[in-house]
MINULO-969119 format. One record per residue (C-alpha): x negated, z, y; residue number from 1; residue in three letters. Coordinates in pm, 1 decimal. Each point is the difference from the previous one (the first is absolute). Last residue first. Example, Ala and Ser with C-alpha at 12.3 -4.5 7.8 and 13.67 -1.06 7.14 Angstrom:
% residues 2
          u          w          v     i    aa
    -1367.0      714.0     -106.0     2   Ser
      137.0       66.0     -344.0     1   Ala
% end
This chain:
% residues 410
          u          w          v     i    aa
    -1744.1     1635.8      791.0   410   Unk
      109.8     -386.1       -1.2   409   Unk
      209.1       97.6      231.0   408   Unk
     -257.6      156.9      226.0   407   Unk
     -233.9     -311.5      -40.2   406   Unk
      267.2     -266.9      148.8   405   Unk
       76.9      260.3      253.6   404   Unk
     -378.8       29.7       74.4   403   Unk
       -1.0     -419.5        5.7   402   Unk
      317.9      -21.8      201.5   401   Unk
     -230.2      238.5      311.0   400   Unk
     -283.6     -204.4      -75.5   399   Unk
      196.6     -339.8       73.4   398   Unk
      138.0      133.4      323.4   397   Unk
      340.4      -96.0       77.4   396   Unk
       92.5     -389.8       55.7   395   Unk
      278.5     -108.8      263.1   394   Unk
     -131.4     -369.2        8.9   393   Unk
      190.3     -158.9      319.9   392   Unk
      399.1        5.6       -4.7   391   Unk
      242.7     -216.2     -171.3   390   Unk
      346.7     -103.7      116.1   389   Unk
      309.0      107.2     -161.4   388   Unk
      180.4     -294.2      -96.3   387   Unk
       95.1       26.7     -328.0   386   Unk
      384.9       66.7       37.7   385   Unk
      166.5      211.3     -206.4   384   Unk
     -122.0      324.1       32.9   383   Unk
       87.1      225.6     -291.2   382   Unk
     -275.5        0.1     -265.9   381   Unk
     -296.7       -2.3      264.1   380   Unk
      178.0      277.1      192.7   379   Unk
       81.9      269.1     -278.1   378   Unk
     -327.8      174.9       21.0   377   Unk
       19.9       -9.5      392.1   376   Unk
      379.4      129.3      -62.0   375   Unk
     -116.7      303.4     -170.9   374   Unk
     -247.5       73.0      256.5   373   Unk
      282.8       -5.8      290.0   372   Unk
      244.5      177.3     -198.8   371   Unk
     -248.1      323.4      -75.3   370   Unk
       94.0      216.4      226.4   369   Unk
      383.9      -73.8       48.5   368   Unk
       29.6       82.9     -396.1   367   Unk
       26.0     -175.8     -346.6   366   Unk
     -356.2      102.4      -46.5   365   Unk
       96.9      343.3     -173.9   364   Unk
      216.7     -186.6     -213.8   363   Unk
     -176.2     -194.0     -196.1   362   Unk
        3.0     -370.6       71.5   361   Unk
      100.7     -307.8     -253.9   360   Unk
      103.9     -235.4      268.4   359   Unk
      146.8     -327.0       13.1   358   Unk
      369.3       49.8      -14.4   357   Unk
      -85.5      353.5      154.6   356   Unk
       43.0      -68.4      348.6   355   Unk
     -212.5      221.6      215.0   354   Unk
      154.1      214.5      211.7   353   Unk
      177.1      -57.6      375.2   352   Unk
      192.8      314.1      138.1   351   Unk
      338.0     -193.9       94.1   350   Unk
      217.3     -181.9      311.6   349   Unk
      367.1      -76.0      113.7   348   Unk
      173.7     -121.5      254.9   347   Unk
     -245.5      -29.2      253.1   346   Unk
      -12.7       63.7      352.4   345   Unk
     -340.9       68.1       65.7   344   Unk
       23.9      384.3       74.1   343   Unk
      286.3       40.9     -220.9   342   Unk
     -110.3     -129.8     -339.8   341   Unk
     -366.8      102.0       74.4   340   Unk
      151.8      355.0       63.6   339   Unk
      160.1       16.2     -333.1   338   Unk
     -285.7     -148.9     -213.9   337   Unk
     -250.8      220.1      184.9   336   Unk
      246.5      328.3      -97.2   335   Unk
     -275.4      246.1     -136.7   334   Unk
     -346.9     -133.8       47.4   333   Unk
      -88.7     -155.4     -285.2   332   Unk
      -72.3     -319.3      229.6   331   Unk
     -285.6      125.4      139.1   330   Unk
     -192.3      -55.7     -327.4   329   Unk
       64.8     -363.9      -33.6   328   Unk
      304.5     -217.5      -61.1   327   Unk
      367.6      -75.9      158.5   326   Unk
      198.3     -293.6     -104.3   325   Unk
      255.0      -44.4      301.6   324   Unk
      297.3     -239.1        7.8   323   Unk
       52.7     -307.9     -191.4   322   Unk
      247.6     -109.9      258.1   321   Unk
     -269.4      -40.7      277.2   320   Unk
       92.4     -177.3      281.2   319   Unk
     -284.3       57.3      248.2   318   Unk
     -205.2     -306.4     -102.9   317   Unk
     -116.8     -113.6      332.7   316   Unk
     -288.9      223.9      -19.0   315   Unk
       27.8      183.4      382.9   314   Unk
      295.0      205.4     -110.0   313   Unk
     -182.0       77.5     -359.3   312   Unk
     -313.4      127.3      212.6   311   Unk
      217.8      146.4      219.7   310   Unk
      169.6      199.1     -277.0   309   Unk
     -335.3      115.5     -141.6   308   Unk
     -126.9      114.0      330.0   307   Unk
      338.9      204.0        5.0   306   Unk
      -10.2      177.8     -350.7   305   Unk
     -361.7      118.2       91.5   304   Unk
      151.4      143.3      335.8   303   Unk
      302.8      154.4     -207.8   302   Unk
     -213.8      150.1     -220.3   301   Unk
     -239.0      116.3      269.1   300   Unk
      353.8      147.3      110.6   299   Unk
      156.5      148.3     -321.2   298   Unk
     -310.4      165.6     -125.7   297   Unk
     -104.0      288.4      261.3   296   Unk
      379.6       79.1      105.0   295   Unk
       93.1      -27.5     -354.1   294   Unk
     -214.4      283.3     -116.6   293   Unk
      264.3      256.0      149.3   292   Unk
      260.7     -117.6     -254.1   291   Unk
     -256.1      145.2     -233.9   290   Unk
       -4.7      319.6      132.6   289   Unk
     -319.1      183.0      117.4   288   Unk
     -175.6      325.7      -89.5   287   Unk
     -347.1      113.5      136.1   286   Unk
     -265.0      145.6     -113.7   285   Unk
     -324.1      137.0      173.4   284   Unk
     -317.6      -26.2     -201.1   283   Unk
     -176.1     -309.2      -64.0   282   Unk
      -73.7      -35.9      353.7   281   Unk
      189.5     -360.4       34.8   280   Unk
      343.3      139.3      -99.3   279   Unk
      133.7       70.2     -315.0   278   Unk
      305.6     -136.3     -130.9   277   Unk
      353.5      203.0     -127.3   276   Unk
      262.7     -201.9      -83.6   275   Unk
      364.1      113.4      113.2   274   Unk
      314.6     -161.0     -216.5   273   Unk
      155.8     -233.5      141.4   272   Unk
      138.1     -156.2     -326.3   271   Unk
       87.5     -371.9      -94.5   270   Unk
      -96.3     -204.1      262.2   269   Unk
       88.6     -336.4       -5.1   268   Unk
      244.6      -28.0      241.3   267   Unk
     -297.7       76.7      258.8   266   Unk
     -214.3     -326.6      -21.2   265   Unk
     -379.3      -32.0       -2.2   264   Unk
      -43.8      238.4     -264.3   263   Unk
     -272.1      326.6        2.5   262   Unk
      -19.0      284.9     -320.3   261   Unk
     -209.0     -107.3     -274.2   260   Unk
     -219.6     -335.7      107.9   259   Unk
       -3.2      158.1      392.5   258   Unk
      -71.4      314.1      -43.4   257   Unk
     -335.6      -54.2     -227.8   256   Unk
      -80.6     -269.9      266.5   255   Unk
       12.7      225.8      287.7   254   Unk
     -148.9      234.2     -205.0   253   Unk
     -324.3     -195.2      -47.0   252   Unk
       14.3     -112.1      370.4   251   Unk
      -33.4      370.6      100.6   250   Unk
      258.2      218.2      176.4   249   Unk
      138.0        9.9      359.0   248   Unk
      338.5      -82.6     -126.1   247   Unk
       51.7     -283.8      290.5   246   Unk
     -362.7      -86.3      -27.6   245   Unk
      -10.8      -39.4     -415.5   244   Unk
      404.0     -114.0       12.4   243   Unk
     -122.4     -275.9      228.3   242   Unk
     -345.4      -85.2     -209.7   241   Unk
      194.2      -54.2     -319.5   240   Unk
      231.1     -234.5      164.4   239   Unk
     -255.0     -240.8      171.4   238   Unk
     -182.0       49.7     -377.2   237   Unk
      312.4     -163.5     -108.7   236   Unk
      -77.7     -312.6       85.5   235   Unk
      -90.9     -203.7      351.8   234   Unk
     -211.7     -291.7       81.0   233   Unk
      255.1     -251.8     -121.9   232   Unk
     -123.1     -279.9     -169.8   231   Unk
      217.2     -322.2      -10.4   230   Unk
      141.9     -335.9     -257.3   229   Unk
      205.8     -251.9       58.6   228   Unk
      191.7     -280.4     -239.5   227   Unk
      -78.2      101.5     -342.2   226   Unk
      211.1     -209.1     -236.1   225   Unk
      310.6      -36.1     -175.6   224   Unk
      240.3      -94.5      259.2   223   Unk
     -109.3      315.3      236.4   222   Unk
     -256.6      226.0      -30.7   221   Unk
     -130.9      238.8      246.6   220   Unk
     -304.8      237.2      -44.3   219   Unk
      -86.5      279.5      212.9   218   Unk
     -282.3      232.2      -74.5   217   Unk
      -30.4      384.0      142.2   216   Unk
     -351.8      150.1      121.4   215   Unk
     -155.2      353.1       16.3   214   Unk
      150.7      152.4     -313.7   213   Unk
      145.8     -268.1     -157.2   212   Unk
      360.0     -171.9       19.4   211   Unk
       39.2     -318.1     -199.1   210   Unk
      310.6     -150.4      100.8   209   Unk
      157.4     -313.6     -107.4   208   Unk
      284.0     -170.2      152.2   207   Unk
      272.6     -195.2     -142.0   206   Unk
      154.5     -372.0       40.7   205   Unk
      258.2     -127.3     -278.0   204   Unk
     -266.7     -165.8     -211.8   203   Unk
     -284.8      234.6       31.1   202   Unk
      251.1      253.4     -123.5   201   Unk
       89.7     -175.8     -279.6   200   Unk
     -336.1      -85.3     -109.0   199   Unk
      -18.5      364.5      -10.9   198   Unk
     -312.1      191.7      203.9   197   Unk
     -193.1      211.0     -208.4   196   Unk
     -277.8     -146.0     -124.8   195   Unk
      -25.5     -316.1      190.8   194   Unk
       44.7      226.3      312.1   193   Unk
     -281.0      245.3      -95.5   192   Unk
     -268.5     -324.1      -36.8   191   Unk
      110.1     -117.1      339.5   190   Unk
        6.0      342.1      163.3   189   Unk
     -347.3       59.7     -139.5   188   Unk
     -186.1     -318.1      190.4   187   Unk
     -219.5     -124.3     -305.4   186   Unk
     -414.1       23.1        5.9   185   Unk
      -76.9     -188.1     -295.4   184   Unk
     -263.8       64.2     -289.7   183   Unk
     -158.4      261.7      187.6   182   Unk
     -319.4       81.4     -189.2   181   Unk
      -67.4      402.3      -80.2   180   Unk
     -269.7      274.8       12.1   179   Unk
      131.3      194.8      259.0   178   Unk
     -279.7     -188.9      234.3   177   Unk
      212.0     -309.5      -34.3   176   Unk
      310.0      175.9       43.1   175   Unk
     -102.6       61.9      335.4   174   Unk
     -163.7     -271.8       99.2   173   Unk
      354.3     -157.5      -98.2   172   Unk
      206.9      234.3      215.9   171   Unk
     -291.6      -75.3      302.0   170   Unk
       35.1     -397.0      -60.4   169   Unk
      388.6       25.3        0.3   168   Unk
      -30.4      196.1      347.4   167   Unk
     -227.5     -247.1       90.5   166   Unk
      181.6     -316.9      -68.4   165   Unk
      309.6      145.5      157.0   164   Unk
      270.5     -115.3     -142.1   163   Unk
      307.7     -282.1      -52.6   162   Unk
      256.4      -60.5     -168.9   161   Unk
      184.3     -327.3       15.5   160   Unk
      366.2      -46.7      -81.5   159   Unk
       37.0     -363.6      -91.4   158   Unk
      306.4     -285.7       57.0   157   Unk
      -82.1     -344.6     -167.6   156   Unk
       30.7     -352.6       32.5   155   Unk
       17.9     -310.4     -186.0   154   Unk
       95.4     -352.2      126.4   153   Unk
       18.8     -302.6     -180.6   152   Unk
      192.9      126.2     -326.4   151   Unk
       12.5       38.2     -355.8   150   Unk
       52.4      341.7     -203.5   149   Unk
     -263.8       72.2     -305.4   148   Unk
     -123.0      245.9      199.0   147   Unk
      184.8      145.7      277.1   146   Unk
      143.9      348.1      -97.3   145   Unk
      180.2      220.3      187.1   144   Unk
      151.4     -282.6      209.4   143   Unk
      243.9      141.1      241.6   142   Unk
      -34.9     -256.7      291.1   141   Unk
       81.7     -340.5        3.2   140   Unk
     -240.8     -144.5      333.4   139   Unk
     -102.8     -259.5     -298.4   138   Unk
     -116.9      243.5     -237.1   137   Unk
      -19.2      379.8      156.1   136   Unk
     -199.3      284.8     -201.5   135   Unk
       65.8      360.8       23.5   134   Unk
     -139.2      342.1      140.9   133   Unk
     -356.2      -83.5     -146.3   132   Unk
     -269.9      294.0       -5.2   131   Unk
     -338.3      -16.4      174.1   130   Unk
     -184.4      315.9      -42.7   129   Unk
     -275.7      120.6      134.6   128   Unk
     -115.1     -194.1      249.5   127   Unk
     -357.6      124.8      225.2   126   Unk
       20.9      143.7      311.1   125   Unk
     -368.9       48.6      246.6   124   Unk
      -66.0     -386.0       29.4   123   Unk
      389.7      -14.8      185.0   122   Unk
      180.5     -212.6     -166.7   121   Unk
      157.9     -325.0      102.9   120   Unk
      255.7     -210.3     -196.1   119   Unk
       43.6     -216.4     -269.6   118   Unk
      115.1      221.3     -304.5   117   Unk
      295.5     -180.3       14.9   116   Unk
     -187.2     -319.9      -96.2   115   Unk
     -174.5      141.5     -269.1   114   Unk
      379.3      127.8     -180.7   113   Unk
       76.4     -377.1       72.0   112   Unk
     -311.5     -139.4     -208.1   111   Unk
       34.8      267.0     -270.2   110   Unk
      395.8     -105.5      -59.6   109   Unk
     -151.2     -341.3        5.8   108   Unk
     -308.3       58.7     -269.2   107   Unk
      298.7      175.9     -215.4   106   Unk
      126.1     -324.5      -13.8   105   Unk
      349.7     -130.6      189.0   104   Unk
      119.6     -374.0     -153.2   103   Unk
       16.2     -247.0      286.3   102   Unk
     -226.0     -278.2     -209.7   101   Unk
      -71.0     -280.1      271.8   100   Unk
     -203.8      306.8      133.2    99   Unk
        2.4       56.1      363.6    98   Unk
      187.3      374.2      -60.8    97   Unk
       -9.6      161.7      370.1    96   Unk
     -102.8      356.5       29.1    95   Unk
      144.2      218.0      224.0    94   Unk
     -121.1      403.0       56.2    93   Unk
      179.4      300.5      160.4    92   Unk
     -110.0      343.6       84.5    91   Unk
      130.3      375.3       -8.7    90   Unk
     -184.8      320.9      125.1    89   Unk
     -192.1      286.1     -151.9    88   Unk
     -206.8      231.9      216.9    87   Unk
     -217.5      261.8     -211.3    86   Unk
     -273.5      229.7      189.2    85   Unk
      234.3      235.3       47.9    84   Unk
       24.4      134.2     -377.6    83   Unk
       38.6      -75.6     -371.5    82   Unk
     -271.2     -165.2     -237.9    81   Unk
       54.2       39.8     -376.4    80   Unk
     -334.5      -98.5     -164.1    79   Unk
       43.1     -156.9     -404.4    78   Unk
     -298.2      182.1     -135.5    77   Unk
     -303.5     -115.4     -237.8    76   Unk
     -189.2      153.3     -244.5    75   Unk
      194.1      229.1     -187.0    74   Unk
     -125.8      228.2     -262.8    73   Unk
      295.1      110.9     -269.0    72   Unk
      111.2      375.3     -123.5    71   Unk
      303.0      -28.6      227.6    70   Unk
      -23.3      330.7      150.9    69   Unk
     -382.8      -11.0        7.6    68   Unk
       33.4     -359.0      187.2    67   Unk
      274.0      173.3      175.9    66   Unk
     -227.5      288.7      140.1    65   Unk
     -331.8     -177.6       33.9    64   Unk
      210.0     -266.8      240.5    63   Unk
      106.4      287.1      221.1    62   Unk
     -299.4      139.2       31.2    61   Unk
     -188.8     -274.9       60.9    60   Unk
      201.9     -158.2      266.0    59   Unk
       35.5      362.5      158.9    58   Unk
     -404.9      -33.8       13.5    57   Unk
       58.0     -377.6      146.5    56   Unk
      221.0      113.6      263.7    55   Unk
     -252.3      287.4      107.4    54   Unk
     -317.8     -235.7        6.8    53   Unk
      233.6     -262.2      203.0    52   Unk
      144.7      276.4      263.9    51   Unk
      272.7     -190.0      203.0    50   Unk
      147.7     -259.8     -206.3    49   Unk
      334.8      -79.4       67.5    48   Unk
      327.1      103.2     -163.9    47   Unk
      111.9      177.9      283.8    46   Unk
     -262.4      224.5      -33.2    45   Unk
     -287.6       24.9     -286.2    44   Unk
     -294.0      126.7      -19.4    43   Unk
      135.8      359.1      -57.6    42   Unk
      153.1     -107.8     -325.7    41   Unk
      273.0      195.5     -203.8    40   Unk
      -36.8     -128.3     -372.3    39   Unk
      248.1     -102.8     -223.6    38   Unk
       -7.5     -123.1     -391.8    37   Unk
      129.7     -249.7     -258.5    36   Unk
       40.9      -44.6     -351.5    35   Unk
      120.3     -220.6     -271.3    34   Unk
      303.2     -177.9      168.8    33   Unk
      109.2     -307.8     -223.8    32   Unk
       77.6     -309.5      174.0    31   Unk
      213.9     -233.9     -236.5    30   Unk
       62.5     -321.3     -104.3    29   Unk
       40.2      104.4     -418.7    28   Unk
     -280.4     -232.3     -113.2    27   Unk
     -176.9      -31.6      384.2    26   Unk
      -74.4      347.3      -64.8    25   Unk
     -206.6      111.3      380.4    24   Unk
     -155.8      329.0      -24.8    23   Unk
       46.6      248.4      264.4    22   Unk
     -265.2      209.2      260.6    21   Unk
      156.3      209.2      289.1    20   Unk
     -188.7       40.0      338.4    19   Unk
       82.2      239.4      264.5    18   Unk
     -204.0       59.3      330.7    17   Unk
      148.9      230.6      262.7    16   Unk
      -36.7      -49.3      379.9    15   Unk
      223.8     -217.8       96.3    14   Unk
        9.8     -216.6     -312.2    13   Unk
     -231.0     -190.2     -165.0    12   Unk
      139.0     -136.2     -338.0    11   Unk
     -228.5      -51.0     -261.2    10   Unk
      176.6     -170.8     -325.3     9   Unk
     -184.1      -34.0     -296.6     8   Unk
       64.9     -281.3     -293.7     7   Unk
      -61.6      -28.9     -328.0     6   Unk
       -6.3     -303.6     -249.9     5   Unk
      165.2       91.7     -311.9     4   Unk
     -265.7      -69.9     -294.3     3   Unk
      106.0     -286.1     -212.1     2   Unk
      122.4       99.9     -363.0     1   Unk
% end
């Protein structure tokens, strides 16, 4: 029997690094889950690279700890990239069919795809993804598929992603002294929508939300397809740090207080019941009611709510009868689904998980945390369009895969 090829998923976040490593079975067309792991990382913020010695320790570490998990040695890592840095827009491309034979080849659907991709770029961005809306065949729009079709005129809609060549070249240094080769750096929101977005949804119009700690991802989809994409610089650490200076205790707390006890809407609270948190000099106590929380939560939820609402109001695809698919760790905070419904005017919305048609996945990585890694691993089995263009040679050191080599062996 063939040896299932496996894949690792890195996935940068705000400032946490989590990986999870799976084996492809092409038999059975399934992703199974083997292990995974997640790091805090002081070299990180925003997603961006601000320490590169202390990104690539937490790179270590975290890979260490699923490779040991998973009992295999992994070489290479697919890189999920999140942050400011991104800008994503759409393009269009023509191409005219001068052949005597009119029949569409995959050459053609290339040649039109090129042509959108016409356009100037600053020498500091680099693409990262170009992924086709739909294809038009004589000015008849609607065409999923091309090839095999006959026409004179071809064109094509794209959603281009875009980054910042050297934030990309500071995540891949860092990986690269971790030990590891980037096989692809892939924009997480697109990998996380392919995993847990329904075709359905993408159909009627929906947006996705990944919510991290210090940034929040928008993607819209309409007829199918991807049609605009944001970063937000603002998560739930905005949150965190309100109820840490309105409280007067420690960021630590903060947090603690907000994941068991804080919600974004009222209606949802169950009890009032007094908690008792310790201020800033360790010692004095102090008690607080729940409903009291919602004066530090419900308005930087409200102003994260509202940058995502103008970003929908300025996208042209504000109809959204698909609703809200929330992800992300900031979206576990009690009543996100709720307020998302009435803050953007939607008629319905959900906590996003992985679909598990494809997925064999234990449990405890069947969670906000881990969602972004899991759908790096899931990404080259999902997407459906092989466009995705390719970066420079993202190699890790050769002596550093040589000791790993050596340490399995031993």
């Amino acid at each position: 029997m063939a040896k299932s090829e496996i894949i690792a998923g890195l996935d940068m976040g705000s400032s946490r690094v989590t990986c999870v490593i799976a084996e492809r079975d092409d038999e059975h067309n399934k992703i199974r889950v083997l292990a995974g792991a997640s790091v805090p990382c002081k070299g990180l913020k925003g997603g961006v690279v601000v320490n590169i010695e202390e990104t690539a320790r937490a790179i270590e570490h975290v890979m260490d700890a699923a490779e040991s998990k998973a009992n295999e040695v992994v070489g290479e890592v697919y890189l999920g990239v999140r942050g400011a840095h991104i800008q994503a827009f759409d393009s269009k491309g023509g191409y005219n069919i001068a052949r005597t034979d009119k029949e569409i080849t995959g050459e053609d659907v290339s040649n039109v795809i090129e042509n959108a991709k016409t356009f100037q770029l600053s020498p500091d961005r680099e693409i990262m993804h170009v992924i086709p809306q739909g294809f038009s065949l004589d000015r008849q729009r609607g065409v999923p598929n091309p090839i095999g079709m006959e026409g004179a005129l071809l064109e094509v809609g794209v959603h281009i992603i875009t980054a910042s060549s050297p934030a990309i070249n500071n995540l891949v240094k860092s990986v690269s002294k971790g030990g590891f080769r980037v096989v692809a750096p892939i924009y997480t929101l697109l990998a996380v929508g392919e995993l847990i977005v329904s075709e359905e949804e993408k159909e009627l119009g929906c947006i996705l939300i990944d919510a991290g700690g210090q940034t929040t991802s928008i993607g819209i989809y309409s007829e199918g397809g991807i049609h605009f994409s944001k970063e937000i610089s603002m998560g739930g650490d905005s949150i965190t740090r309100d109820i840490a200076y309105g409280l007067g205790t420690t960021i630590a707390a903060a947090q603690e207080i907000k994941e068991k006890h804080g919600a974004v809407i009222s209606k949802i609270l169950e009890d009032d019941k007094p908690i008792t948190i310790t201020k800033l000099d360790g010692r004095t106590k102090k008690e607080v009611k729940p409903r009291e929380l919602l004066e530090f939560i419900q308005p930087r939820a409200e102003e994260i709510f509202d940058k995502i609402n103008q970003a929908v109001q300025s996208s042209n695809y504000a109809d959204l009868p698909g609703g809200a698919i929330l992800t992300g760790g900031a979206a576990l905070l009690r009543g996100m689904p709720e307020a998302a419904e009435v803050m953007l005017d939607l008629s319905q919305s959900r906590l996003g998980l992985p679909a598990q048609e494809i997925l064999q996945c234990p449990e405890e990585y069947m969670t906000q945390a881990y969602v972004g890694a899991v759908a790096l691993v899931c990404y080259p089995h999902l997407k459906t369009w092989n466009t995705d263009v390719p970066g420079p040679a993202r190699s890790g050191s050769v002596e550093k895969k040589l000791w790993r080599w050596f340490k399995d062996l031993f």
